[in-house]
C-alpha positions in Angstrom: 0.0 0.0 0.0 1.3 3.5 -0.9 0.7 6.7 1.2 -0.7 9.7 -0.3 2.9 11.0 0.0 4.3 7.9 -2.4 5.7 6.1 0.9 5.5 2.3 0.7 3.8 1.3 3.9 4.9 -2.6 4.3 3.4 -5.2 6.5 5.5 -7.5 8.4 5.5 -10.1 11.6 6.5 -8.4 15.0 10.2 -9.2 16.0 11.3 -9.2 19.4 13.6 -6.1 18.5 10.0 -4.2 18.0 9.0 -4.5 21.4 9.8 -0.6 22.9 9.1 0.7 19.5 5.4 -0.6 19.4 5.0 0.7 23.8 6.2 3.8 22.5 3.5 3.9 19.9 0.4 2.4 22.1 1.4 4.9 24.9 1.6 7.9 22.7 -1.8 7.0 21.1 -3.2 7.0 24.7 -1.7 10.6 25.3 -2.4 11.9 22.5 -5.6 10.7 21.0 -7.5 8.6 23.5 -7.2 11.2 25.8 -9.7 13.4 24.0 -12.1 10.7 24.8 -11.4 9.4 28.1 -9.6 11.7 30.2 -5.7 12.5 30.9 -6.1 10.3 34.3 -7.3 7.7 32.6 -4.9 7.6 29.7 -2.0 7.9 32.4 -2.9 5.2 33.9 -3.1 3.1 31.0 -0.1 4.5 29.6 2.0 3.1 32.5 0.6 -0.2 32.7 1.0 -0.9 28.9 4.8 -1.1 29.2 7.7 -3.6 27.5 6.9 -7.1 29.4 3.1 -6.6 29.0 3.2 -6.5 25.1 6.2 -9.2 25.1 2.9 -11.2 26.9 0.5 -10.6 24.8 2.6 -11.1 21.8 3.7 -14.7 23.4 -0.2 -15.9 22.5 -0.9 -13.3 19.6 -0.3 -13.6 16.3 1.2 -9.5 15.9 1.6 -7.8 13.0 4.1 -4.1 12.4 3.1 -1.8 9.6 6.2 -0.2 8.7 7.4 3.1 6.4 11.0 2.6 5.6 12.3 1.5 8.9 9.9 3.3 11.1 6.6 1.4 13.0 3.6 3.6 12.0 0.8 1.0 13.2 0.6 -2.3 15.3 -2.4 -5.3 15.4 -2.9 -8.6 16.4 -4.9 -11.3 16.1 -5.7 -14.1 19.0 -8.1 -16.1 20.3 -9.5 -15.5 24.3 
């Protein structure tokens, strides 16, 4: 898929090596987005609990996909069963 810009946006499996990037990105999507909704105390909270070892967890039993421009993580999903 191709931005509007021309950028290549590429899908790819999540590597261990993407762990802080991906925090990094859930955290700042809390803080800067979800906060509008929810409230800063809220986000906070969440922000702090969603840290390196909880996503290496969930990615232990999810199936975790990176969507990547050039080398940078723009987006993050996964897929698992409950």
């Amino acid at each position: 898929m191709k931005l509007s810009n021309g950028r290549e946006v590429i899908a790819r499996r999540y590597q261990e090596q993407d762990a802080e990037a991906i925090v990094n990105l859930i955290r700042r999507n809390f803080l800067e987005v979800n906060v509008k909704d929810y409230g800063e105390k809220a986000m906070k909270v969440l922000a702090e609990h969603h840290d390196v070892n909880w996503f290496k967890g969930v990615a232990a039993y999810a199936n975790v996909y990176v969507f990547c421009v050039e080398d940078e993580i723009i987006g993050v999903g996964s897929i698992s069963s409950f």
